[in-house]
C-alpha positions in Angstrom: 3.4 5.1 57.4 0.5 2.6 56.5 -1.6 5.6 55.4 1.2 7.0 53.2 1.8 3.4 51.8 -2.1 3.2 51.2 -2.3 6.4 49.7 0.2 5.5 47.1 -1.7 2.4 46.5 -4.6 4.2 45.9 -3.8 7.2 43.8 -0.7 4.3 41.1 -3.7 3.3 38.4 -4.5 7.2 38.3 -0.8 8.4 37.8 0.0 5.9 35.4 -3.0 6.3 33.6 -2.2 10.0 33.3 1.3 9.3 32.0 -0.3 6.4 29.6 -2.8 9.9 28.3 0.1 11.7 28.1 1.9 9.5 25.8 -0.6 9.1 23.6 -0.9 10.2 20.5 -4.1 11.5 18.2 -4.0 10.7 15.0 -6.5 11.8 12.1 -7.0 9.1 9.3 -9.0 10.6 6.3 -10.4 8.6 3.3 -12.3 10.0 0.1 -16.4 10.4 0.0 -16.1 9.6 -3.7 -16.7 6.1 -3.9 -20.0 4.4 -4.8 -21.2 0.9 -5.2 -18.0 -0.5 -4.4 -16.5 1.4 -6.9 -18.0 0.4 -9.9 -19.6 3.7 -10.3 -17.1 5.8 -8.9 -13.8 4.7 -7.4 -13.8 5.3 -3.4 -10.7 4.5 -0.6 -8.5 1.1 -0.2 -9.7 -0.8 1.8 -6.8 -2.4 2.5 -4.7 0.6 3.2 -7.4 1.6 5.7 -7.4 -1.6 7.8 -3.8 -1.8 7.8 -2.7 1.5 8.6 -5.7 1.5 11.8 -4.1 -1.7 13.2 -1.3 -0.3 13.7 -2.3 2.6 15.2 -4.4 1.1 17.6 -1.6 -1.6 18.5 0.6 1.1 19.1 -1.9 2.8 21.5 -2.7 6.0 19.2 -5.9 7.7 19.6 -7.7 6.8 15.9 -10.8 9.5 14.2 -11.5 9.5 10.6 -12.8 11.8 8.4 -13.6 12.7 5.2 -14.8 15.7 3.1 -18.6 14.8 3.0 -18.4 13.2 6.4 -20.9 9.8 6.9 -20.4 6.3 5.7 -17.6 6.1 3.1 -17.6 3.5 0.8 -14.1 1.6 -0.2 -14.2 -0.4 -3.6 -14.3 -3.9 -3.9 -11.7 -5.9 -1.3 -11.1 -9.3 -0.3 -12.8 -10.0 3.3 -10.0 -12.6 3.9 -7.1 -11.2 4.0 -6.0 -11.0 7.4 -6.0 -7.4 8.1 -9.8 -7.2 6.5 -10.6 -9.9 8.9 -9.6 -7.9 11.5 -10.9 -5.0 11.0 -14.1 -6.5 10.0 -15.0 -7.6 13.4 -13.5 -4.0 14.8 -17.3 -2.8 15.7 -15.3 0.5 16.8 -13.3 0.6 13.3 -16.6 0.2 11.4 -18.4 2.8 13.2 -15.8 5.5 12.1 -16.4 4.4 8.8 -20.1 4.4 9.1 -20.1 7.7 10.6 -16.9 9.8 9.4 -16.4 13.5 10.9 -16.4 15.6 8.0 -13.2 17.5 7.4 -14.7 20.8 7.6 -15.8 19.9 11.5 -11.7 18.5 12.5 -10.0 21.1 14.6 -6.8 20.3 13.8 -5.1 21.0 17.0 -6.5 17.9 18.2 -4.3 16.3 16.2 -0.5 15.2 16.1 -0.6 13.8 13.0 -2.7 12.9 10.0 -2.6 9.8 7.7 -4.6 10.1 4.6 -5.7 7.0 2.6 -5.0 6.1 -0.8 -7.5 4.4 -3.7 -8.5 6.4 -6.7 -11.1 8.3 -5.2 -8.7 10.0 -3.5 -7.7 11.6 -6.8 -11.2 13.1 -7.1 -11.7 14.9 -4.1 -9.1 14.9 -1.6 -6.6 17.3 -4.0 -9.9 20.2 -3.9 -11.3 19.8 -0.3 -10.0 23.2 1.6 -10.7 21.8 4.6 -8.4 19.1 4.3 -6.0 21.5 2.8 -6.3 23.3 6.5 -5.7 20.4 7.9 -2.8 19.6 6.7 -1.1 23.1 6.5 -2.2 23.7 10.4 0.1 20.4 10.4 2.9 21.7 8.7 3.0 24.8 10.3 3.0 23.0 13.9 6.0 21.4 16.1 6.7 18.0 16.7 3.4 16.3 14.3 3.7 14.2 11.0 2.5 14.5 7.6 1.9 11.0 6.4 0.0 9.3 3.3 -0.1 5.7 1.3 -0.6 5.1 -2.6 -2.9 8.2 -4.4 -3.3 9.8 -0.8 -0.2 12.3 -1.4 -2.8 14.0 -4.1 -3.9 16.1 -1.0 -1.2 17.8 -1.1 -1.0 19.5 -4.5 -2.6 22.1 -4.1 -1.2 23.3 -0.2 1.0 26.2 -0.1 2.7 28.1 2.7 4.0 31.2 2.5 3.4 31.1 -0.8 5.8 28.1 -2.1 3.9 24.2 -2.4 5.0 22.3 1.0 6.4 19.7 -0.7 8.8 22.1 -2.3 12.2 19.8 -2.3 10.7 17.3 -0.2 11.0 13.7 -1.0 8.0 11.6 -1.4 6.5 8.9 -3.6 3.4 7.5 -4.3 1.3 5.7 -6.8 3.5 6.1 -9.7 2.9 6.2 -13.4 4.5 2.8 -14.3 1.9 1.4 -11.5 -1.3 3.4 -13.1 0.2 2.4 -16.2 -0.2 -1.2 -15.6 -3.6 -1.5 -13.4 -4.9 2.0 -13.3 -6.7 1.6 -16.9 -10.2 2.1 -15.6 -10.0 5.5 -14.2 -6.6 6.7 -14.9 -8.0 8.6 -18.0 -10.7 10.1 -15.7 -7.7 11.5 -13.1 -7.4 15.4 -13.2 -3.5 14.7 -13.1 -1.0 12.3 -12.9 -0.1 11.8 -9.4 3.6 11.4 -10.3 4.0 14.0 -11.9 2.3 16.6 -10.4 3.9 16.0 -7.5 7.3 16.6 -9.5 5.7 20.0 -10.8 5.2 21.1 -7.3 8.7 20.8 -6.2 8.8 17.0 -4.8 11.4 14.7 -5.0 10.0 11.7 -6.4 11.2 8.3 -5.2 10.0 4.7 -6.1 10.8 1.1 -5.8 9.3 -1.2 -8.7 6.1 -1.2 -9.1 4.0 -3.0 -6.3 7.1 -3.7 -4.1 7.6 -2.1 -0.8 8.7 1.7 -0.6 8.2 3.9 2.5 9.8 8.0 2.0 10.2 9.7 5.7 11.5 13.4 4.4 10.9 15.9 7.3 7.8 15.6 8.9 6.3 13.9 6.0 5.8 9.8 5.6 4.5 8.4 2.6 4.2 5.3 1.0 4.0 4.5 -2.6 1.4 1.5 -2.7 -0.4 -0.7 -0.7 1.8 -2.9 -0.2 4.0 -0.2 1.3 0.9 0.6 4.4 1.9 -1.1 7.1 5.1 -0.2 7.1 4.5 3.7 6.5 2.1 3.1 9.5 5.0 2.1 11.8 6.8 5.0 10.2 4.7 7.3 11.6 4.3 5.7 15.0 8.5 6.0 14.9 8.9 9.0 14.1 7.1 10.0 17.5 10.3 8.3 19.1 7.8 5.3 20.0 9.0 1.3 19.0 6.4 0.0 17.3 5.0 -3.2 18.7 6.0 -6.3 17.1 3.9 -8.3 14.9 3.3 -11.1 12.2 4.3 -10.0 8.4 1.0 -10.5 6.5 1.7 -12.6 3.5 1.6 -10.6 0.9 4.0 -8.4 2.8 6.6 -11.4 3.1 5.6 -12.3 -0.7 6.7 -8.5 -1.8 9.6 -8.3 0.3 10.9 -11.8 -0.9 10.6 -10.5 -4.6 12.4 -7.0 -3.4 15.2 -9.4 -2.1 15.5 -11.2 -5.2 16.0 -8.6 -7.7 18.3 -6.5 -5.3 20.2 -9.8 -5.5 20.2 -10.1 -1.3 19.1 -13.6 -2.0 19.6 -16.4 -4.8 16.7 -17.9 -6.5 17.8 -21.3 -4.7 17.3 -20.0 -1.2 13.8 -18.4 -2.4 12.9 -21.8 -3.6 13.9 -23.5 0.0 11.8 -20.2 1.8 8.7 -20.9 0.2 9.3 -24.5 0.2 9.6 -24.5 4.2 7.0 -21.6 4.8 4.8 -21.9 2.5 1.7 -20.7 4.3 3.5 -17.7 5.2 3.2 -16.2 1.0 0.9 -15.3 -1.7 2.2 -17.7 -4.1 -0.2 -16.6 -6.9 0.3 -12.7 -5.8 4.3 -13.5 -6.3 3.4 -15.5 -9.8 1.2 -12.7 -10.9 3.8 -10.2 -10.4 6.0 -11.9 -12.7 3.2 -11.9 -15.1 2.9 -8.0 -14.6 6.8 -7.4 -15.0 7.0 -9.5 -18.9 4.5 -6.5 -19.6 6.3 -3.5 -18.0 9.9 -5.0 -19.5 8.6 -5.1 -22.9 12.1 -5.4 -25.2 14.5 -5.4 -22.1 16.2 -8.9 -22.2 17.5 -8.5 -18.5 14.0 -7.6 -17.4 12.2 -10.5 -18.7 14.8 -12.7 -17.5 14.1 -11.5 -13.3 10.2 -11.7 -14.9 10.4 -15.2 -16.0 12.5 -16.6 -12.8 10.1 -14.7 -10.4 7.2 -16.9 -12.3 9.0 -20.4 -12.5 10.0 -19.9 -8.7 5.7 -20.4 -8.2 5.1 -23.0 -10.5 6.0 -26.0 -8.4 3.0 -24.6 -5.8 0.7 -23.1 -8.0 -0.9 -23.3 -12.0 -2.5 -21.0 -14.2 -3.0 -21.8 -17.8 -2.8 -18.3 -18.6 0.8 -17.8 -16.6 2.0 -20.7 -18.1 1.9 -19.7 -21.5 3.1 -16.2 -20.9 6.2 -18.2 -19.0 6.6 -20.2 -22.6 6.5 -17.1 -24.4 9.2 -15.5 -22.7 11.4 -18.2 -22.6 11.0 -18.0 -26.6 11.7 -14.4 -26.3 15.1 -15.3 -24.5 16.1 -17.9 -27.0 15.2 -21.0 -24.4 13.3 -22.5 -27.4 13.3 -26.2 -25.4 12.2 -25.0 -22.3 9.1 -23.1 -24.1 8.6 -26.3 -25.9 7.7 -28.6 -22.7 5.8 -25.5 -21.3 3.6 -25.3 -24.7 3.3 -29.4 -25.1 2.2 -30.2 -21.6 -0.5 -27.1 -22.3 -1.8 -28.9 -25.3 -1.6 -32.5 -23.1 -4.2 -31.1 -20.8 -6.1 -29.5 -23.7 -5.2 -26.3 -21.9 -5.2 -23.4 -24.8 -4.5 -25.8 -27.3 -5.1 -23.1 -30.1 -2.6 -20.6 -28.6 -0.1 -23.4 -27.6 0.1 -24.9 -31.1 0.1 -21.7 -32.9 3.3 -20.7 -30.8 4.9 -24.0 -30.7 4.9 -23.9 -34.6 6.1 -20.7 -34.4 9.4 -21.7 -32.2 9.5 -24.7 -35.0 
């Protein structure tokens, strides 16, 4: 009986570590090889996107490779090394060795894989749409049981160009993406360089396009395919993706400019009123981006243009920062919109206590006489 107990004893770690292998999952995360010298020469991956997405994978126990069409070190454009997930991933010596040393796609056997997760960032618009490799990749993935599709911000351009049976894959599926709004307002530098407009070529395949406003949370499972329309929409496609294998995804800490999103999503689908934003940021401050929540506001004045209502949510999404942070620059768009909406008094104080600090005292007086 001893013996038998002993045995068992002996041979737990190797049983459970077969049903840990069994229950794991391989996922392939490509980026683009287009990017060089942090994309001022040529727009590469996101960063951002990257080092979210991998967390999650490896928190929920997935096997991680990446890969790209050239293969080798990849480079990402320009991020901040601060932000927590970059931290992170930063001192991940396994995470950077992938990205120094990427498979190339043409060397993935696909049937390693259960699922794929292709990165956004403009580069993706260069090379990812045209790389047959990936295109096997994917359509090996689509053709197979029981695996997932799944892509963040401009990384849906890969599949453009992938047919099956002679119809596009995304033929009535529903997906988003970057949209044109978004490329609209911060795409300027290489949007006129794109081959297409993501948005709309994915319409011309057959897709089903969906979108929140821009910058603001929006995650699209449709099948087997999980996509995310920006990058403040990765994480969350991430643990899409780990879900969708029927797996809970661990918990964890919202990053802040996940909370800061989500609290503006909240506000403009009126699930919360401006007073209880007020008290959450007042109480939790260290938990948002203030000035990522300020310069959205900023960004939606420009994308309301005419639209009263618009610049209304615009205007309140700025003032809700101002008692915890000040730009000059935000402040005077803040008095101009108030005289756009008729709140002539308000715009006043705004423009005076600009010219008090000697703060775009040209601008300031030129509008004040203006309201005047």
């Amino acid at each position: 009986m001893k013996k038998i107990v002993l045995t068992i004893v002996l041979f737990l770690p190797i049983i459970l570590f077969s049903q840990s292998n069994k229950e794991q999952k391989n996922i392939l995360m490509v980026v683009s090889s287009y990017g060089k010298d942090n994309g001022s020469i040529r727009p590469g991956y996101e960063f951002d996107e990257f080092s979210q997405a991998y967390l999650v994978f490896k928190n929920n126990n997935f096997s991680v490779n990446v890969a790209s069409p050239k293969g080798g070190k990849v480079e990402a454009d320009k991020f901040n090394t601060e932000k927590t997930y970059n931290k992170t991933l930063l001192e991940d010596k396994e995470a950077l060795s992938f990205l120094d040393n990427t498979m190339t796609t043409a060397d993935v056997n696909p049937e390693d894989y259960d699922a794929i997760y292709i990165v956004g960032g403009k580069g993706a618009m260069f090379d990812l749409p045209f790389d047959p490799s990936l295109q096997d990749i994917v359509l090996n993935l689509y053709e197979r049981k029981s695996t997932v599709i799944s892509s963040v911000c401009h990384g849906p351009a890969s599949f453009v160009n992938i047919k099956s049976n002679d119809e596009f894959i995304i033929k009535g599926v529903e997906l988003t993406s970057f949209c044109n709004i978004e490329e609209e307002l911060f795409g300027k530098k290489w949007v006129k360089e794109f081959p297409f407009s993501l948005e709309t070529k994915l319409e011309e395949r057959g897709a089903i396009f969906k979108q929140a406003d821009f910058m603001l949370s929006k995650v699209v499972v449709s099948g087997k395919f999980v996509t995310g329309q920006n990058p403040f929409s990765t994480a969350k496609s991430a643990e899409a993706v780990v879900k969708s294998f029927g797996i809970t995804p661990v918990k964890r800490e919202l990053y802040d400019d996940e909370n800061s999103v989500y609290l503006i999503q909240d506000i403009l689908d009126n699930k919360i009123t401006f007073e209880k934003a007020e008290s959450l940021l007042a109480k939790n401050i260290e938990n948002y981006d203030i000035p990522l929540i300020a310069v959205w506001g900023y960004y939606k004045t420009i994308a309301a243009k005419e639209n009263k209502v618009e610049l209304k949510k615009a205007m309140e999404i700025m003032e809700l920062t101002s008692p915890h942070f000040f730009d000059q620059n935000l402040e005077f768009v803040l008095a101009r919109t108030h005289y756009s909406l008729g709140n002539n008094q308000k715009a006043k104080k705004i423009l005076n206590d600009l010219i008090s600090k000697n703060l775009l005292k040209e601008k300031a007086e030129k509008l004040l006489k203006e309201i005047k």
